[in-house]
C-alpha positions in Angstrom: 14.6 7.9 -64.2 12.8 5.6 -61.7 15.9 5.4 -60.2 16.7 9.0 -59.8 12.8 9.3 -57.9 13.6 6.4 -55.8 17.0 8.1 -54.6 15.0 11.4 -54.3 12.3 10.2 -52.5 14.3 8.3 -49.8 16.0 11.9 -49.4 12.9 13.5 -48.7 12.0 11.0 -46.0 15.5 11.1 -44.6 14.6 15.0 -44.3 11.4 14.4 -43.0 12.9 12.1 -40.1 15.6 14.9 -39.5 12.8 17.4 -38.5 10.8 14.9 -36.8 13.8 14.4 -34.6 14.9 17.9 -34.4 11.1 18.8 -33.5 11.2 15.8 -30.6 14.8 17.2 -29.7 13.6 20.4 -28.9 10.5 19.6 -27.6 12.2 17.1 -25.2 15.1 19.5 -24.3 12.2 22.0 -23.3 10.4 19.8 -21.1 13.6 18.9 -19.5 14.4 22.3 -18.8 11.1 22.5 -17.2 11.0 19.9 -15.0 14.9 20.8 -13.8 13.5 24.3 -13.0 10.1 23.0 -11.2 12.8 20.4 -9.2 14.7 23.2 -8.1 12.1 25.6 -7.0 10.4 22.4 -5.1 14.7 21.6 -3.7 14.3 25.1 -2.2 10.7 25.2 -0.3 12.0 21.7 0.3 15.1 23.8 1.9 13.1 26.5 3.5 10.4 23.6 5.0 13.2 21.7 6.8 14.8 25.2 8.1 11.4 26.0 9.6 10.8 23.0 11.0 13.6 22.2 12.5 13.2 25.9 13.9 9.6 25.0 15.3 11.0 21.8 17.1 13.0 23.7 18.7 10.6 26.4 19.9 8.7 23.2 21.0 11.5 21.7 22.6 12.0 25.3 24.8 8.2 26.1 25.1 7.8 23.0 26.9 11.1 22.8 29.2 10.4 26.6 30.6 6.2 25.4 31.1 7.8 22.1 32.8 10.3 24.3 35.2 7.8 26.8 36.1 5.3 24.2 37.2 8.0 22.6 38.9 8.2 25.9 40.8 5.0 26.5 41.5 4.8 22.4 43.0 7.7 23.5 45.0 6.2 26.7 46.5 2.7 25.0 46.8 3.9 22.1 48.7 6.7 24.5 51.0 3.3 26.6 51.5 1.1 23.5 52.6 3.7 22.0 54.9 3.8 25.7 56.9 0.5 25.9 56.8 -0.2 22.7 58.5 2.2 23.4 60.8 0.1 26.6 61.5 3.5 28.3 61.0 1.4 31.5 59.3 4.3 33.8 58.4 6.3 31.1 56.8 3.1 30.7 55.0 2.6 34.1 54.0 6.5 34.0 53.0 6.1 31.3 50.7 2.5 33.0 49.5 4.1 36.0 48.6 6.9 34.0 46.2 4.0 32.5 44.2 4.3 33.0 40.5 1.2 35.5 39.0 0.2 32.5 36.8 -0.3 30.5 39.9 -1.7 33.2 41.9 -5.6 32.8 40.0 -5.7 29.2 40.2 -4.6 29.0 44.0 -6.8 31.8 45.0 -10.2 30.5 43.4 -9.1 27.4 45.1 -8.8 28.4 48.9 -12.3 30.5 48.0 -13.8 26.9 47.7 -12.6 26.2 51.5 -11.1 23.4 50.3 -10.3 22.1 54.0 -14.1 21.8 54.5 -15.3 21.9 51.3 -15.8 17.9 50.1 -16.0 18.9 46.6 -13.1 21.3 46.0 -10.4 19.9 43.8 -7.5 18.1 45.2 -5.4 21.4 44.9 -5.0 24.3 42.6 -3.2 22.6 39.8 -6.7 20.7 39.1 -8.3 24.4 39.0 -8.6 25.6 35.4 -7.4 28.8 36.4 -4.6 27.5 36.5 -2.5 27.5 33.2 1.3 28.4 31.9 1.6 30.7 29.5 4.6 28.4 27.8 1.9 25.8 27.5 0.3 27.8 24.6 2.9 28.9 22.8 4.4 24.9 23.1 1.3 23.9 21.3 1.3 26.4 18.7 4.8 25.7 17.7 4.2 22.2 17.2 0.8 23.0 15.0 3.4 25.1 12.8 6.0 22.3 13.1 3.1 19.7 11.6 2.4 22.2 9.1 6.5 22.7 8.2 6.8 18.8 8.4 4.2 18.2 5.9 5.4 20.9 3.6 8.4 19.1 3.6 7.4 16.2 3.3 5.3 17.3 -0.2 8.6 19.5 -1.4 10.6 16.0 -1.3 7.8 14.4 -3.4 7.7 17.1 -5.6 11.2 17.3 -5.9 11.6 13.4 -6.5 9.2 13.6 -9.3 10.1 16.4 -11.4 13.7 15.1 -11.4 11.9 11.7 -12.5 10.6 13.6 -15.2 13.4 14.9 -16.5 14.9 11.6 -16.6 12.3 10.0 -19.1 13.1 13.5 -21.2 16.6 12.2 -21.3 15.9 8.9 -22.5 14.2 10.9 -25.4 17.5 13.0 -25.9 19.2 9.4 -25.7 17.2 8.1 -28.3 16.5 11.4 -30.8 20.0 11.9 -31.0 20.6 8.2 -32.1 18.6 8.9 -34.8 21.8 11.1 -36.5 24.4 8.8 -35.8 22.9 5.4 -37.8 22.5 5.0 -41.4 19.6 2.3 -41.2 16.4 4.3 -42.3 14.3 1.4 -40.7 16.4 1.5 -37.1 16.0 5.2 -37.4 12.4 5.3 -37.6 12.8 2.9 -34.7 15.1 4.6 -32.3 12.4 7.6 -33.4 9.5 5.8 -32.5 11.0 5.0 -29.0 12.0 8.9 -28.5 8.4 9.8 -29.7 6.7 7.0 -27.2 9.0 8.2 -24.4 8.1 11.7 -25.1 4.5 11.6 -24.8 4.4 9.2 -21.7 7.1 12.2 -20.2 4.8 14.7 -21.4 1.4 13.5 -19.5 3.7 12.7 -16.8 5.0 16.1 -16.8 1.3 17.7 -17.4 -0.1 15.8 -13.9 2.7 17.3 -11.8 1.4 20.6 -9.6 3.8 23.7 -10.5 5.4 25.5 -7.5 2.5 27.5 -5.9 2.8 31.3 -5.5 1.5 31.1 -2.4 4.2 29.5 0.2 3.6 26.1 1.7 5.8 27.0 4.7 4.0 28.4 7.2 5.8 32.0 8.3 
């Protein structure tokens, strides 16, 4: 008889084992699911951040060239202008006047109002006049605020990314470990390998439970 309870009682706590591990199983394979879905939501802003950025450099990259080229102009007409015009040549002047670009135009004409030829205090030349601005200068530095925000969205996605899929590994040592649980016929290394799962589990789980969730609200600036 006290056999007979013995045997049945170590059969009820085998049971009880099998749905502690089956409980950790399933609760482990959920979180695992999880995490792979919140790596590849992050993998693809992470896509989408890069994309943009590498976009935005470019934008820079032109912005800048063009505002470089047509200050290059404008030095080349100013200076072809200010040779004539010492040479009191006045329609080669008025030539090279009329090629001016409109951008220059404002700067060099509130410069010659300051009579800059008797005027001590007149800047060196219209470039120093802030009039005097290129309109690819603006959109140069807007494209590389947006390409400091794309960056930096990156840059987050890729952390993001990195630890959910960290995550998901500590959920498969708990697979690793649950499932041992079936295939050994030691009661005390199955409560063992258990333990281990369980320990793993919850240390996944807070883990897990301090990571952000993809944000409705898109980190890549559009």
């Amino acid at each position: 008889m006290g056999a007979s309870l013995a045997k049945l009682g170590s059969a009820f706590s085998d049971r009880r084992l099998e749905l502690y591990s089956a409980s950790l199983l399933a609760l482990a394979a959920l979180a695992t699911a999880w995490g792979g879905y919140q790596a590849s939501r992050w993998g693809g802003t992470l896509t989408r951040a890069n994309s943009r950025s590498s976009s935005l450099g470019q934008c820079v990259t032109r912005a800048s060239t063009a505002a470089l080229q047509k200050r290059t102009v404008d030095l080349v007409l100013y200076v072809s202008w200010l040779t004539a015009y010492a040479d009191s040549n006045k329609e080669l002047a008025e030539f090279y006047q009329r090629r001016f670009r409109s951008e220059f135009v404002p700067a060099f004409s509130a410069w010659i109002a300051l009579r800059p030829r008797y005027n001590a205090d007149a800047p060196s030349g219209p470039f120093a006049m802030r009039e005097y601005r290129v309109a690819d200068d603006s959109i140069a530095e807007r494209c590389e605020r947006q390409h400091v925000q794309a960056a930096s969205a990156a840059d987050y996605a890729n952390d993001m990314t990195d630890y959910y899929t960290f995550a998901t590994v500590i959920f498969a040592v708990v697979l690793f470990f649950g499932t041992g649980t079936h295939s050994v016929k030691s009661r005390g290394v199955r409560i063992a390998l258990l333990g281990i799962a369980f320990v793993a589990f919850v240390l996944g789980l807070v883990y897990l439970t301090h990571l952000p969730a993809l944000p409705r609200v898109p980190l890549v600036p559009t």
